[in-house]
C-alpha positions in Angstrom: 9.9 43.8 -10.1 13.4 43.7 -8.9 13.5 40.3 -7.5 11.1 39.2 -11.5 14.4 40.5 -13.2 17.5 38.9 -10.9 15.3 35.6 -11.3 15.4 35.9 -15.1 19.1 37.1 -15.3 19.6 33.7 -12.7 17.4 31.7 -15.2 19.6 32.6 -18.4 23.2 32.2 -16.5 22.1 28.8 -15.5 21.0 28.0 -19.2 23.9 29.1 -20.8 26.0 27.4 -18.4 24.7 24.3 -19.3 24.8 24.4 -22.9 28.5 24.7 -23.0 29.2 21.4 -21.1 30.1 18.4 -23.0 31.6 15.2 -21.7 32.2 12.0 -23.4 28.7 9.7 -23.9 28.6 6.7 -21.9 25.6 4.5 -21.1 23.2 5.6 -18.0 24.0 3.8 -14.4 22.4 0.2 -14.7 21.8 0.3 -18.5 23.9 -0.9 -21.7 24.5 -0.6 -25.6 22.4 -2.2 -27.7 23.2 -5.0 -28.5 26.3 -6.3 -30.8 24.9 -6.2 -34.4 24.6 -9.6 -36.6 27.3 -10.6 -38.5 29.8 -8.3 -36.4 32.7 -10.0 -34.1 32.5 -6.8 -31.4 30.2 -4.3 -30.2 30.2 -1.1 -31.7 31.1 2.0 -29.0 29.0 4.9 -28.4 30.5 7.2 -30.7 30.5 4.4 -33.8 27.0 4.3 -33.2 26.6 7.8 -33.3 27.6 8.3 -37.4 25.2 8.2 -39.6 25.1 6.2 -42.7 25.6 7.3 -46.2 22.1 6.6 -46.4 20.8 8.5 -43.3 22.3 11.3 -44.7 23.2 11.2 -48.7 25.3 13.5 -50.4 23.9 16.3 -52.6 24.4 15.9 -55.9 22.9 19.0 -58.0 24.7 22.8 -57.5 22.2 25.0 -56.0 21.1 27.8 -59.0 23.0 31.0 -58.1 21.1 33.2 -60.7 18.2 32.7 -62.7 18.0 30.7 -66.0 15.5 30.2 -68.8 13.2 26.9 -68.2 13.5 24.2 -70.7 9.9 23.7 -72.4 7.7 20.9 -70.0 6.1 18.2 -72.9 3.8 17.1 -70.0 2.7 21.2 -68.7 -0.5 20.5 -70.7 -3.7 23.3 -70.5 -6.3 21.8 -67.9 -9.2 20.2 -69.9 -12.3 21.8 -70.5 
């Protein structure tokens, strides 16, 4: 039982250990970056590639309802037909 618990208290240090390490992102030993885009005179680095487009990830554009409000009447919430 003793031994069960210094195992797990090993397991989490280790975990937590690595989480916090961060180094700059560079290609793996004997690989590249994709290749240089069409249309573009240089190739992109690692972090460039790493943003996202306005498109990947579009701006809201509606508030979020912060209490609650009477529904407009729904022309098209017609009774099923019988």
């Amino acid at each position: 039982m003793k031994l069960a618990s210094t195992f797990a208290a090993a397991a989490i240090a280790l975990s937590l250990a690595a989480c916090a390490q961060r180094t700059d992102l560079e290609p793996t030993p004997g690989a590249s970056l994709p290749p240089t885009p069409y249309g573009e005179n240089e190739q992109p680095e690692a972090e460039d590639l790493l943003e996202r487009s306005t498109q990947a990830a579009p701006q809201r554009n509606v508030e979020l309802r912060t209490r609650s409000e009477e529904r407009e009447a729904d022309p098209f919430d017609l009774p099923p037909e019988g």
